[in-house]
C-alpha positions in Angstrom: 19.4 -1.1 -21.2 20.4 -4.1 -18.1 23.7 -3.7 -18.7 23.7 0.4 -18.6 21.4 -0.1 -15.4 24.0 -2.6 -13.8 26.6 -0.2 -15.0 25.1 3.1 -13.4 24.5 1.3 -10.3 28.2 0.0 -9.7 29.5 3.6 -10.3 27.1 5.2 -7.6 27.7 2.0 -5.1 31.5 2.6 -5.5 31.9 5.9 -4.0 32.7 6.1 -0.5 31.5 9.0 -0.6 27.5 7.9 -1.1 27.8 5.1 1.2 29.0 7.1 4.3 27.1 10.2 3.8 24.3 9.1 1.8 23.8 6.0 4.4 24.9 7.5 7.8 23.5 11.0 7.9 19.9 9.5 8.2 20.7 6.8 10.7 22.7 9.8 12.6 19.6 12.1 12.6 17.4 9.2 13.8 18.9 7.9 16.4 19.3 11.6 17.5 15.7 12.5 16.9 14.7 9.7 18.9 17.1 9.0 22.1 17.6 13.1 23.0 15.9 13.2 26.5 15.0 9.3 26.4 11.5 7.9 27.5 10.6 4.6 27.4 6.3 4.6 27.4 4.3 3.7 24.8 4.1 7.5 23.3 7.6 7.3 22.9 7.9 4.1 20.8 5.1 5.4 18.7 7.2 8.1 17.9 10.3 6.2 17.3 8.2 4.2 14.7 7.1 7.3 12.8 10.3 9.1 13.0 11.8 5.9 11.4 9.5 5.6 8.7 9.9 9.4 8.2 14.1 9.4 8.5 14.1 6.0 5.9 12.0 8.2 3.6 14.3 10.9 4.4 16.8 9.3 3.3 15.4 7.5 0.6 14.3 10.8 -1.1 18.1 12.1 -0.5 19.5 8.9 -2.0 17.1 9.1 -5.1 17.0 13.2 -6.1 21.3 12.9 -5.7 21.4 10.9 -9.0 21.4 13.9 -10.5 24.2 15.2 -9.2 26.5 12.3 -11.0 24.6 12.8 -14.1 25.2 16.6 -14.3 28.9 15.4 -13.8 28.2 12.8 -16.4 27.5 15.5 -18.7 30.4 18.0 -18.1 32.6 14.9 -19.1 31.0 14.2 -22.3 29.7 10.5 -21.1 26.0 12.0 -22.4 27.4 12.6 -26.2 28.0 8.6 -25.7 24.8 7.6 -24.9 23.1 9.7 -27.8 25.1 7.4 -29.9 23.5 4.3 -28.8 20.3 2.9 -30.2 18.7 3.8 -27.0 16.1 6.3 -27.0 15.7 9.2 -24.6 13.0 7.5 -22.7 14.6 4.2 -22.1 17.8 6.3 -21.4 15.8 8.2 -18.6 13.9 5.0 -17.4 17.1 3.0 -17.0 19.3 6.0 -15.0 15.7 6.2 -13.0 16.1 2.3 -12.6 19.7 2.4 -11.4 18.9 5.6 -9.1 15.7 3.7 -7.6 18.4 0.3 -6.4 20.2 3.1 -4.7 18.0 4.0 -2.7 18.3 0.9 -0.6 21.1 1.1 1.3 19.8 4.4 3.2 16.6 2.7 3.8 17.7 -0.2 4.9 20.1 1.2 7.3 17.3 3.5 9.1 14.9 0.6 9.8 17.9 -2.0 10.6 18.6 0.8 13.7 14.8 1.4 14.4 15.0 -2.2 14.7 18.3 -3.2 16.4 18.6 0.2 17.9 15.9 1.5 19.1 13.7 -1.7 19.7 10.9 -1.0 17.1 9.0 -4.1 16.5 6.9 -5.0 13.6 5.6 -7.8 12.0 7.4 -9.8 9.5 5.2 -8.8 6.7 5.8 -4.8 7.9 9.2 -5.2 7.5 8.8 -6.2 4.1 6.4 -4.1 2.9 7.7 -1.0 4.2 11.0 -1.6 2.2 9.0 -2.4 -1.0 6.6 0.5 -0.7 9.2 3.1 0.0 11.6 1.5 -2.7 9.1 2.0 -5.3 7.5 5.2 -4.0 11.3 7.3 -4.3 10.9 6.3 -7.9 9.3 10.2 -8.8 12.5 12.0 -6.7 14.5 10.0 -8.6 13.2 11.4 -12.0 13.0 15.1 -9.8 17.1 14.5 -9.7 17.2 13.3 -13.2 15.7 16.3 -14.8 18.1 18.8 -12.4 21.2 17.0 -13.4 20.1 17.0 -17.2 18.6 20.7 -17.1 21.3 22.2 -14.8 25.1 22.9 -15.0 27.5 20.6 -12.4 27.8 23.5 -10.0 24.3 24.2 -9.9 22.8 20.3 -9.7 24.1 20.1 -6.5 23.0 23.0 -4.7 19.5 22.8 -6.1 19.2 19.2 -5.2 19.8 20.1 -1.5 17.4 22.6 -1.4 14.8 20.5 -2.9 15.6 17.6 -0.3 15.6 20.4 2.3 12.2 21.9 0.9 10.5 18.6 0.3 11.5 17.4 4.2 10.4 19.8 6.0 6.9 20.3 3.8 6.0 17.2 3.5 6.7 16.6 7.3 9.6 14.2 7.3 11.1 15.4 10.7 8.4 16.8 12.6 4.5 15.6 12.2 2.8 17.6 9.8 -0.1 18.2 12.7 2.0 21.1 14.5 1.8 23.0 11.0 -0.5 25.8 10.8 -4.1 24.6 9.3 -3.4 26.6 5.9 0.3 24.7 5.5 -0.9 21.3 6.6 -3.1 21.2 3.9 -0.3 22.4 1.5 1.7 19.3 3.1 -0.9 16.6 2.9 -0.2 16.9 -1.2 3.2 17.1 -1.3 5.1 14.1 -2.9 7.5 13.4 0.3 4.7 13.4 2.3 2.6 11.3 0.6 5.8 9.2 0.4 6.2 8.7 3.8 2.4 7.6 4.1 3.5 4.4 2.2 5.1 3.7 5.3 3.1 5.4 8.2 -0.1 3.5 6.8 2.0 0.6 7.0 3.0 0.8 10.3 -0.9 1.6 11.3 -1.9 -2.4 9.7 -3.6 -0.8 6.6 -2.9 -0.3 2.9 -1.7 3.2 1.3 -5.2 5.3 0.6 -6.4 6.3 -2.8 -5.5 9.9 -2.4 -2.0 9.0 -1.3 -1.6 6.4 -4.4 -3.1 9.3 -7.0 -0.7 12.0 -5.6 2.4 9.9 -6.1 1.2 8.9 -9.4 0.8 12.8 -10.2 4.0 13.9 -8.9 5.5 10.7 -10.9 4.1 11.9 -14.3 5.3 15.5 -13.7 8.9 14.5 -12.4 9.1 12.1 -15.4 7.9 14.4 -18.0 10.3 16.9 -16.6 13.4 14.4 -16.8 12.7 13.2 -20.3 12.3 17.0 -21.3 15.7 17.7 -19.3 17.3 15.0 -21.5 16.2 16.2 -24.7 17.0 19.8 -24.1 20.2 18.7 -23.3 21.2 16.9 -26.5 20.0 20.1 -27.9 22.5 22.1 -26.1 25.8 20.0 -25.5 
């Protein structure tokens, strides 16, 4: 399974066209999100930390859910049929495309807190730094499965579309670009258990000096199960069908 993980990852890694979108588009939005009409007092700064913790988790969450998209691709070209073929069962299969998916994510979250920092002046302690990264690494491990499943489950054309609109739906739920506290009561409370959102509380909490709360850890671990159970089910129905 470490040498199809390696494999997977080289692919996605290699395509200009993941690096520059999947990379710049967040680090675009940010800096936009954040400079438009300037400021420079201590409101402002707070907001350039959230908004960078939100845009990495943006674009984290975009990074992980578009695995699918090469694996519906994948599956048009008959590179699934291979894999059945090999003495790797449909879990580990699932688990190590999840791994690969999850080392993706990196380069879009590191590029979002390397402008927070460089950029826009965002200072944080050493051991912020590094947890943020490791939190929000591990926490887009559930939109990775959520691709998985879609590129499985869904024809080439249709992976695609379906993965934007779940980026776009999960965003702008779970609060991504603009703090879930200007929602209406009824959808903030809708919000506060959605997976990006919890997500992105790996890395507000962080921010704040304190550990990631029970209810955020048990609503990621939630999500996690139903995304997962929903890839491995993807997988299987598709060996029944191509």
């Amino acid at each position: 399974m470490l040498e199809y993980i390696k494999l997977e990852v080289r692919r996605t890694l290699r395509d200009p066209g993941f690096v520059i979108f999947g990379t710049g588009m967040p680090v675009l939005m940010y800096l936009l999100f954040t400079n438009l009409g300037g400021g420079a007092g201590p409101d402002d700064m707070e907001w350039k930390i959230a908004s960078m913790v939100g845009m990495a988790a943006y674009g984290a969450l975009g990074a992980a859910v578009g695995t699918g998209t090469g694996i519906a691709e994948d599956k048009s070209l008959g590179w699934l049929r291979q894999l059945r073929i090999t003495p790797m069962p449909p879990r580990q299969v699932v688990l190590g495309r999840a791994l690969a998916g999850s080392v993706t994510v990196l380069p879009a979250l590191l590029a979002v807190l390397a402008a927070g920092g460089l950029v826009n002046g965002v200072r944080l302690a050493l051991w912020q730094w590094a947890a943020l990264v490791a939190l929000l690494w591990a926490g887009a491990l559930p939109f990775t499965l959520l691709g998985i499943g879609n590129g499985y489950h869904l024809s080439a054309q249709t992976t695609g579309v379906v993965n934007v609109g779940c980026l776009m739906v999960l965003a702008l739920a779970g609060g991504l670009w603009f703090p879930i506290a200007a929602f209406p009561g009824w959808l903030r409370t809708i919000a506060e258990y959605t997976p990006a959102n919890r997500f992105a509380y790996l890395g507000w909490s962080t921010t704040q000096g304190t550990a990631p709360g029970a209810t955020t850890i048990a609503v990621l671990a939630g999500w996690l199960v139903v995304f997962g159970s929903y890839a491995v089910f993807s997988y299987r129905r598709s060996a029944r069908t191509t």
